[in-house]
C-alpha positions, -999 to 999 in steps of 0.1 A, spaced: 0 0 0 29 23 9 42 20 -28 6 25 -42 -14 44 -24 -42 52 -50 -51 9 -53 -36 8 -94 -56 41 -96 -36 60 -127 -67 85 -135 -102 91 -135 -125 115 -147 -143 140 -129 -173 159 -142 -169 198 -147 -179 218 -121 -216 226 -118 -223 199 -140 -256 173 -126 -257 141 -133 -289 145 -153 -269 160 -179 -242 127 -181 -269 101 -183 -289 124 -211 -258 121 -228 -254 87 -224 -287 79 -230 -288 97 -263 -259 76 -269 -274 39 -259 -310 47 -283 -286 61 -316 -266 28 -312 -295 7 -306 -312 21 -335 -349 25 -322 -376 53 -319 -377 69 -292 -415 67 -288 -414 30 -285 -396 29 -252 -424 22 -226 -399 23 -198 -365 47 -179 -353 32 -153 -323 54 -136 -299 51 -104 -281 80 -101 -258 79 -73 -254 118 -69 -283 129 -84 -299 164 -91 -321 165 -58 -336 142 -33 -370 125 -35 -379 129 -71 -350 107 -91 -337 116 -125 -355 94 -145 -385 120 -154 -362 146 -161 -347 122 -188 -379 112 -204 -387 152 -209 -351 158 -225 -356 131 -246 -392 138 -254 -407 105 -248 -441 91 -249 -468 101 -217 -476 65 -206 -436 56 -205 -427 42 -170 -408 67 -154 -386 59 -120 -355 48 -97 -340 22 -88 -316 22 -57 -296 -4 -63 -261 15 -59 -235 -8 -78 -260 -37 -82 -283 -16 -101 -281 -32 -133 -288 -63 -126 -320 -47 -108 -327 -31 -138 -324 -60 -159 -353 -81 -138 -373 -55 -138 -375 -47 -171 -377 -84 -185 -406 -86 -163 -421 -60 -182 -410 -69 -215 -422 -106 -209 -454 -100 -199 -462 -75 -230 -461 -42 -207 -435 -26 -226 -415 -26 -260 -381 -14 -250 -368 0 -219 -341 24 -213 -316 13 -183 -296 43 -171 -269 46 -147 -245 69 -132 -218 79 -107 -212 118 -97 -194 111 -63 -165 130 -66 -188 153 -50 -193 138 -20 -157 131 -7 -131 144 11 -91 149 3 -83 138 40 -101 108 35 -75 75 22 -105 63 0 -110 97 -17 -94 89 -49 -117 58 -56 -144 72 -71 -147 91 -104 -179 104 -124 -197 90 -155 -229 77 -168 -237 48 -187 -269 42 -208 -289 3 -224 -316 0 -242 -333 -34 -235 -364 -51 -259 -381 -84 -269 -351 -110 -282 -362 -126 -316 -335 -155 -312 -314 -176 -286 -295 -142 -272 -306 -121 -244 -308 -124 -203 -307 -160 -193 -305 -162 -155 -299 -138 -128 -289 -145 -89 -300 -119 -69 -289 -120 -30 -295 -97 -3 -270 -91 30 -284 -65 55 -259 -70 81 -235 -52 57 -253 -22 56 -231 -1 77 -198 -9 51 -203 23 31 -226 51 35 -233 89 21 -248 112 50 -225 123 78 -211 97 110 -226 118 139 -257 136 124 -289 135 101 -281 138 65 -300 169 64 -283 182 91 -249 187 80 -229 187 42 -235 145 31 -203 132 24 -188 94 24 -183 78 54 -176 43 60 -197 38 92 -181 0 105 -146 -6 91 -147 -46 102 -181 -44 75 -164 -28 51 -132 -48 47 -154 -78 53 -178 -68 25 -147 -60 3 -125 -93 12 -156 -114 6 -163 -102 -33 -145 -133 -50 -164 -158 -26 -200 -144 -33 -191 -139 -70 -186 -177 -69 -215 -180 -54 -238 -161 -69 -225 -165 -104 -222 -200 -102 -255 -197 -93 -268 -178 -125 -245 -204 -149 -254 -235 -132 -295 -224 -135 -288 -212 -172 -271 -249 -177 -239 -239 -184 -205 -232 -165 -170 -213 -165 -159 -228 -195 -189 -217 -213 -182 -181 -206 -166 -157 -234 -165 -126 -216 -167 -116 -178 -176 -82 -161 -169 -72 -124 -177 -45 -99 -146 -22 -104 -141 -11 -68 -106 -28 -63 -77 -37 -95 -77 -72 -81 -117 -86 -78 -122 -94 -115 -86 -116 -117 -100 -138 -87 -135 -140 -94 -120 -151 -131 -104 -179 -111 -127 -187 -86 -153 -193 -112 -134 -213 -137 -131 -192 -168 -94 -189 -176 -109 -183 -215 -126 -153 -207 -120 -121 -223 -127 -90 -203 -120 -52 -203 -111 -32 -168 -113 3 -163 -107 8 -129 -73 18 -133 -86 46 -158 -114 59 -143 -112 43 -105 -147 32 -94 -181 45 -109 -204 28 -89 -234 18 -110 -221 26 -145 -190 1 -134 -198 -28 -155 -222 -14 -182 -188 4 -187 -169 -30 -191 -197 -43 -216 -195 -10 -236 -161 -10 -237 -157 -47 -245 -178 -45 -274 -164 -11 -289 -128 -32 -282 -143 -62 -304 -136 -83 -274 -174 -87 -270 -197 -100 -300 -232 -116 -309 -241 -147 -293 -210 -148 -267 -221 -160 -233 -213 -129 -206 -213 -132 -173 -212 -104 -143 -210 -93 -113 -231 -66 -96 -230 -56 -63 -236 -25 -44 -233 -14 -2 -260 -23 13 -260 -46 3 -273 -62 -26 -255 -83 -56 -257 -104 -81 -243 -129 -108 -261 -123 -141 -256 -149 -173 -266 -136 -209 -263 -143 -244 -249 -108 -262 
């Protein structure tokens, strides 16, 4: 630690000043429909988690359907999911898109952090800003979501939190705190274990295993969790694409990140099995298997 202080951290980006996180995951989101190649007025569905967003109670989500001018009866909400968020998203929305509710849905996701910590603190050059944007519809072949295993572990609440240590969030500037150390190392050291576990749990429901995957995605909170949840799970053969080192954490956007970046890399194309894992203080996380 003494000869890297910053965790493999060699940059990360930072939004410019006054800039809301509404405006990144417009951006993004703008980005996500061009690629997908879609009308707008067929998405029946935005789902956002902005962790930093524009103000509290009332999440992004309608203030991206106005920008983008889509239809009145489009489903319009958060998620709080915090780094497990798309994975959240993802059951959600299939739900919906199963049962005939909706057409396409419009996953969104973003980090703005950087506002919320402090210099003094040794984790304050883990988090960076950026927003991340997929559009999700009906699959007309093999590919698509195949299994996801969700899990839930309220004793970890306490491992990371935004608020203030000795006050009511609205009592004093929010910042972020880790509230029980022992949770938080615990909730960090035991990442390659639950990724076994949970997606293990995905592959083995979806009929398939380590060997079967092409390309893997991790939670980017540490250099070293996607190397040992590559191991733990069996899939030397996997391709994959970090970022941490080159944009630290981003909280939710963290592994739609990896997937874009894969597939703009060509390390990620149609009908390779992907597997990931999501997982976010809280806590909540997941192991999610699906056909690109």
């Amino acid at each position: 630690m003494r000869d890297d202080p910053f965790g493999g951290i060699r940059e990360r980006r930072v939004r410019p000043a006054g800039m809301k996180s509404s405006e990144m995951e417009i951006l993004a989101a703008k980005d996500a429909i061009a690629r997908a190649g879609i009308d707008p007025a067929e998405i029946g569905l935005v789902l956002t988690t902005s962790q930093g967003p524009d103000t509290l109670l009332v999440p992004n989500a309608p203030i991206i359907h106005h920008a983008l001018g889509l239809p009145a009866q489009c489903i319009s909400t958060g998620i709080e999911g915090v780094c497990n968020s798309l994975s959240l998203q993802l059951t959600f929305a299939q739900a919906l898109i199963q049962t005939g509710v909706i057409k396409y849905g419009l996953l969104v996701q973003s980090c703005a952090l950087t506002s919320v910590v402090r210099t003094e603190d040794p984790f304050s050059s883990w988090f960076g800003d950026a927003a991340t944007a997929i559009v999700v519809g009906p699959r007309d072949d093999a590919n698509g979501l195949l299994q996801v295993h969700q899990e839930t572990d309220g004793s970890q609440y306490a491992g990371m939190l935004v608020g203030h240590p000795e006050k009511s969030w609205f009592e004093a500037v929010p910042r972020i705190y880790v509230a029980d150390f022992r949770t938080a190392r615990d909730m960090a050291l035991g990442l390659p274990d639950l990724a076994e576990r949970v997606i293990g749990g995905a592959l083995a429901r979806a009929g398939l295993d380590g060997k079967r995957v092409d390309f893997l995605a991790t939670h980017q909170g540490f250099k070293w969790i996607r190397p040992i949840v590559q191991e733990m799970i069996g899939a030397p053969q996997a391709k994959h694409c970090d970022t941490f080192t080159w944009t630290a954490s981003v909280g939710a956007s963290n592994v739609p990140l990896c997937l874009a970046m894969g597939e703009r890399e060509g390390l990620l194309k149609r009908g390779d099995v992907v597997a990931f894992l999501t997982g976010g203080a809280g806590t909540t996380f997941a192991g999610t298997v699906l056909r690109w």
